[in-house]
N, C-alpha and C positions, 0 to 999 in steps of 0.2 A: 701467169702469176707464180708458178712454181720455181722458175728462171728468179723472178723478183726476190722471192721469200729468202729461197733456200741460198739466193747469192748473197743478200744480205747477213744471212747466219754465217757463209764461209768467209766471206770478208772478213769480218769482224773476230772469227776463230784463227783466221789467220794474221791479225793483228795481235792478239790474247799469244800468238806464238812468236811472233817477232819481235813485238817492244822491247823486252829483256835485253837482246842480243841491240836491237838501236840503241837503247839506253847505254848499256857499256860502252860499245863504240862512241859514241856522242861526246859523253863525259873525259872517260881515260884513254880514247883514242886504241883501245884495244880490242882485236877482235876476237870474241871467246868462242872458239870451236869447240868448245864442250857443251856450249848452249843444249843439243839434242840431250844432252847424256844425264845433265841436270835435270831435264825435264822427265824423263824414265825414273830416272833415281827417284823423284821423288815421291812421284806415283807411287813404284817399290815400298817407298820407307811405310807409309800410308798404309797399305794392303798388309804390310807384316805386324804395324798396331791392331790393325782392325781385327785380321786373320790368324795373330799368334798368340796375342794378349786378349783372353777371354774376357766381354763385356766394358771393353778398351772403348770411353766414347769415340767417334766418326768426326766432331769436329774437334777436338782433344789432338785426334792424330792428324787433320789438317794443319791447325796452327804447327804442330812440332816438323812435321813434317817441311812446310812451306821453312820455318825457321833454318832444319837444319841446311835443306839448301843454300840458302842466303850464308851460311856461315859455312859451307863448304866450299864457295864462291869466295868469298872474303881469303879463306886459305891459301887458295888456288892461287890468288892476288900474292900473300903477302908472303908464302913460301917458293913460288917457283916464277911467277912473273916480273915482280917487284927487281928480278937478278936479268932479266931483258929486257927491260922498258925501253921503250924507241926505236929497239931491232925487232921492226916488222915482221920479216921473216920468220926469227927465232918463237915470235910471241903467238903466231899460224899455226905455227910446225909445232909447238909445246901444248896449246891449247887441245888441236887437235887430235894429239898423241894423250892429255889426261881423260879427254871425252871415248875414245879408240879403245883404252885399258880401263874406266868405269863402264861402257856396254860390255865389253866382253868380259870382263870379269864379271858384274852380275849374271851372263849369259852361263858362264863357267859354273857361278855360287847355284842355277837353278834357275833362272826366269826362259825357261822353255814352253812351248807351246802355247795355248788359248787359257788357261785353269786361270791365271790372273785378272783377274778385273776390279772395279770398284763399284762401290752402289751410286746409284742418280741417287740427286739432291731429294726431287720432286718425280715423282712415278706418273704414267699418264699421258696425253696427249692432250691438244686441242685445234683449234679450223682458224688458222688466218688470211683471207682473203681466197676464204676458200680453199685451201693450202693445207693438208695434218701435219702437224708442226709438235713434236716431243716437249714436254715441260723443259727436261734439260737443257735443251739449244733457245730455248727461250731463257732460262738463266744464264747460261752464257752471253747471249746477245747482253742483257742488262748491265749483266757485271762488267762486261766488255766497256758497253758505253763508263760506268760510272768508273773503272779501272785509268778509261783516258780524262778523265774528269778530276779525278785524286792526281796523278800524275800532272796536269795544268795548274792546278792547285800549290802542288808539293816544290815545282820546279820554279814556280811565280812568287808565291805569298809568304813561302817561309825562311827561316835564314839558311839552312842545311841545302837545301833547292837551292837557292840564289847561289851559295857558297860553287853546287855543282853546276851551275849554268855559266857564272865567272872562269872557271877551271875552261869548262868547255871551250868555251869563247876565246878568250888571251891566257892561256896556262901561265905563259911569263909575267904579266898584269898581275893575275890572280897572288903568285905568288912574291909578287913583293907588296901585294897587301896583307901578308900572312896566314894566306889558306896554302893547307898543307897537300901537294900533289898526291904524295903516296896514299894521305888519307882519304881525300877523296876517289881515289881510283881503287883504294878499297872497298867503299860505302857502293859508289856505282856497281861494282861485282858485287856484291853481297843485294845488291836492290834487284839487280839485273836476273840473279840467277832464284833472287824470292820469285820474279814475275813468272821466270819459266817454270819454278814448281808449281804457282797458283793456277796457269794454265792448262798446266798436266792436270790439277783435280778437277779443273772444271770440264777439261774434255777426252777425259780418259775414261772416266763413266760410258762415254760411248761406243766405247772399243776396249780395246784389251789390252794391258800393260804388255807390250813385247820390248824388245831390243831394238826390232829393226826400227820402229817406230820413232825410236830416238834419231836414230841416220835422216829420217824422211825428214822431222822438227826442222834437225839443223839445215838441209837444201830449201825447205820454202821459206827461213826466216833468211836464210843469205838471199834468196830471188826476191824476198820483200825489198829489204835495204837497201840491196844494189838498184831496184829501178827507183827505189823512193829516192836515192840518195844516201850513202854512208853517214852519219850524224845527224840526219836529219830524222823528227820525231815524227811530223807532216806528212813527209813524205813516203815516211814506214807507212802511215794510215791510206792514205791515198791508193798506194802500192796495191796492198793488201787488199781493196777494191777491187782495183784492177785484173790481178791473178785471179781473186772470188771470181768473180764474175767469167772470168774466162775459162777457169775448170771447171764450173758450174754448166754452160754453154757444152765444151768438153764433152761432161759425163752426158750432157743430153743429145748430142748430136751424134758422138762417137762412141767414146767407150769409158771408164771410172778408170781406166791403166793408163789413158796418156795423161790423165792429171800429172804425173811426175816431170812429164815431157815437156807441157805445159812450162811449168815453173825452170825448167833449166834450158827452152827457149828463149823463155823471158830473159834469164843471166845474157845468154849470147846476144841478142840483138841488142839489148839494150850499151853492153860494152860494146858492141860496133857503131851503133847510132849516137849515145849519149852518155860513155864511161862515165859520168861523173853522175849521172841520174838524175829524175826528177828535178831533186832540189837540194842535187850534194854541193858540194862544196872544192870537191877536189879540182887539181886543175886538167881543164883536155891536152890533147896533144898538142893544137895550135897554140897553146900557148908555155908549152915547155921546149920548143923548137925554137 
């Protein structure tokens, strides 16, 4: 039962880490390697309301916090990407040079050692299936579920969604019905990097806001996407089973240190058996020869 429980909570955690980084890709076809750096910062921003501004409400500095990401995402979009769009390479190598210079520059400003952390939502414990199971990883799991629940919702029902799933789909389509690329490939970065702060407060209560912690983000939300599939939303969730349950197994059989190993097997095999993933979309070799 402990396999069951706890894979289920890392699944699910590890989905709350990858959506963001699917969602961008998905939409503007960009891949944001500062995803990790996003998700520390935001943490960060949060712990310095709480910690520097005396009697500063806890969700006062979520909302701001979550915002300012999403709008330093936006930035990242319309100041230095928007000048590379469709050179891949460049948009890799940029991405992951802003994320590279926001860890280590906060590393630099002071986020050394353990002294950072955030408060749980809900303090406490409880028994599922027999299983002690923390409040927190139980709000996470929930908000998880309703997280991919609002996003089926947002992407299906409303016009802003549809808008980005047209994009998605036939960008050239899209925009000779007169949706705007650059704009929507701002709104996905700004969506994508709200999701990585949201998930930073909901599972950063359980650890401790570091640096490295941003690096590790960004390797298991690329091992997510790559076996889900690049663009593919489905396939990020599925993914994110998949690895749970396998680090989970992992830390029970082995050791909590190959978890890393775990996740950047996954990248390898899956690029030698099925580069295009799960349910990506890219094309194989057989068919670019």
């Amino acid at each position: 039962m402990h396999i069951l429980v706890y894979g289920v909570i890392n699944s699910i955690t590890l989905s709350l880490i990858s959506l963001g980084f699917a969602l961008v890709y998905s939409i503007s076809r960009v891949p944001n390697f500062a995803h990790g750096a996003l998700y520390i910062t935001t943490g960060y921003i949060v712990w310095l309301f709480i910690n520097k501004i005396t009697g500063f409400p806890y969700l006062l500095a979520i909302i701001l916090g979550i915002s300012i990401s999403g709008i330093i995402g936006a930035l990242i979009y319309r100041l230095i990407l928007i000048r590379i769009r469709g050179m891949e390479i460049s948009e890799i190598i940029a991405t992951y040079a802003i994320g590279v210079a926001i860890l280590e520059g906060l590393r630099w400003g002071g986020l050394r050692g353990m002294t950072f952390t955030l408060p749980v939502f809900i303090s406490g414990s409880t028994e599922i299936l027999g299983v002690t199971v923390d409040f927190q990883r139980i709000v996470v799991v929930v908000c998880g579920a309703l997280t991919f629940l609002f996003l089926y919702f947002f992407t299906h029902h409303t016009r802003v969604g549809l808008a980005l799933r047209g994009i998605a789909q036939d960008e050239r389509a899209a925009m000779m019905l007169g949706i705007d690329s650059d704009l929507t490939a701002i709104l996905s970065l700004a969506i994508g990097s709200a999701l990585a702060g949201f998930a930073a407060l909901l599972l950063l209560p359980l650890g401790n806001i570091i640096v490295e912690a941003g690096y590790s983000v960004l390797i298991f939300a690329v091992a997510v996407c790559v076996i889900g599939g690049l663009g593919s939303l489905l396939g990020t969730v599925i993914a994110s089973f998949i690895i749970g349950f396998a680090q989970i197994l992992t830390d029970k059989y082995l050791s909590t240190h190959y978890q890393m190993v775990v996740a950047l097997l996954a990248i390898i095999i899956t690029l030698i058996v099925k580069p295009s993933g799960l349910f990506g979309k890219q094309k194989e070799l057989e068919e670019r020869v």
